[in-house]
N, C-alpha and C positions, 0 to 999 in steps of 0.2 A: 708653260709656253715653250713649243720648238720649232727652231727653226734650223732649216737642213738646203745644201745646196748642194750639189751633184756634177760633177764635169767628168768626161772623156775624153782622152786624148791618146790617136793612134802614134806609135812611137816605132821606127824603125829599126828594133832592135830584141833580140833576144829575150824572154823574162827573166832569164837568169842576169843579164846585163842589169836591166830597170831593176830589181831586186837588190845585185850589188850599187846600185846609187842610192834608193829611197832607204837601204839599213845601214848606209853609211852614215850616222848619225855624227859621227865627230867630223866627217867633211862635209858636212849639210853646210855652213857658214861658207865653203868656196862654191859650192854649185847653187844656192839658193841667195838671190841678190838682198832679198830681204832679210836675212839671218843676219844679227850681225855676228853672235857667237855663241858657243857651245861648248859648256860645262857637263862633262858627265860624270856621275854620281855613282855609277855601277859598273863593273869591270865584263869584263867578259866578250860571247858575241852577241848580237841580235837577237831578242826574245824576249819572249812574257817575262815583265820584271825589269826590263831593261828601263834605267831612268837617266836622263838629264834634264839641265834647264837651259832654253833657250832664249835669247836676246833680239827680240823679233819687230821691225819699223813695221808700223801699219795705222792710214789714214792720221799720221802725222807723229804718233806716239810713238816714244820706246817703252818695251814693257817685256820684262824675264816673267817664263812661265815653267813651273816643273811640269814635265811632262814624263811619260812612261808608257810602255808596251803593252796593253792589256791582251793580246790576239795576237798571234804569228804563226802562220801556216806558209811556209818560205816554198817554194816563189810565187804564191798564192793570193795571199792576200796579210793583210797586216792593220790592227788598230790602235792606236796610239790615244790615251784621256791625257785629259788637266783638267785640274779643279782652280778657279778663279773669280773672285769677287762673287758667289755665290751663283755662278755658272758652271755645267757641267761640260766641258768640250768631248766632242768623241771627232777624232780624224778617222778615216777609214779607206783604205788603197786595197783594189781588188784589181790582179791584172789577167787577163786573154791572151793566149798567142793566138795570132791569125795574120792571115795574110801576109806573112815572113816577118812581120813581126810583133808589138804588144797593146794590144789596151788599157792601158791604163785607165783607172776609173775612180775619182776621189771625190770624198765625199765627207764634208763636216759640217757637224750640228752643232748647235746650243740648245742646253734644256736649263733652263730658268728654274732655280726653286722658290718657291715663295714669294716670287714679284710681287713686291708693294705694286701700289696702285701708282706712283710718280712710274715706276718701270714699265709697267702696262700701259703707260697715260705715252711714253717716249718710247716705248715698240710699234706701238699703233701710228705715230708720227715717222718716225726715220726707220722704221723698220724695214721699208725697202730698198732704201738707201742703204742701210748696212748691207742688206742682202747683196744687193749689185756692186759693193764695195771689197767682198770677202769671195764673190764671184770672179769680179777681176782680178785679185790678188791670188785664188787659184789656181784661173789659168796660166796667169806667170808663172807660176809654181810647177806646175804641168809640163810647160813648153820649157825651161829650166831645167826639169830633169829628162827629160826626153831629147836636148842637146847635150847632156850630158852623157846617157848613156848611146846615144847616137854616134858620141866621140870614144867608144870603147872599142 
């Protein structure tokens, strides 16, 4: 089972700007509302390898996820996994300069391993509803970093 949802969002700013907000990963908790915080696990700067765990509200829960850099082609694009309850997440941010300033493009999946049959029984029922729920809380996510680095 995968499922993937997609947003753009043109940003008035530099890719190197949007680049410095989305690998700012220990100030991801003041520019992203839904964050509530940010443990990092790996020193260094931004790159493959790079790990924390985040503390993240969404449709009601709170729920810490380790996550980490799988992809980093700086100011290019960047992929981020977490492994959870038997879900495989892959984020994915690819940016454009155009028109004086960026594209941002984000994009994340789930890939289900082994869905029992109750999983399949309750994707096939609110599976759209997640979708339009994880859709909304991109674009916040979007429009979040794109006031951010707007204010650089």
């Amino acid at each position: 089972m995968d499922h993937t949802v997609s947003l753009t969002q043109h940003i008035n700013a530099s890719g190197e700007e949007v680049w410095a907000v989305i690998s700012d990963i220990p100030g991801s908790a003041s520019t992203l509302s839904g964050v509530q915080s940010v443990q990092m696990l790996s020193e260094g700067p931004y790159g493959v390898g790079t790990r924390w765990k985040e503390t993240r509200t969404m449709m009601g829960r709170t729920e810490t996820v380790e996550m980490w850099v799988a992809q980093s082609e700086a100011p290019h694009s960047t992929t981020v996994k977490a492994l959870q309850d038997g879900a495989d997440y892959t984020s994915r941010m690819t940016l454009i300069e155009r028109d004086g300033g960026t594209d941002l493009t984000m994009t994340f999946g789930a890939e289900l391993a082994n869905p029992s049959r109750l999983t399949r029984l309750g994707m096939a029922i609110f599976g759209r509803l997640g979708l339009r729920m994880t859709r909304k809380a991109l674009a916040k996510d979007l429009a979040e970093i794109a006031a951010k680095a707007e204010s650089l």
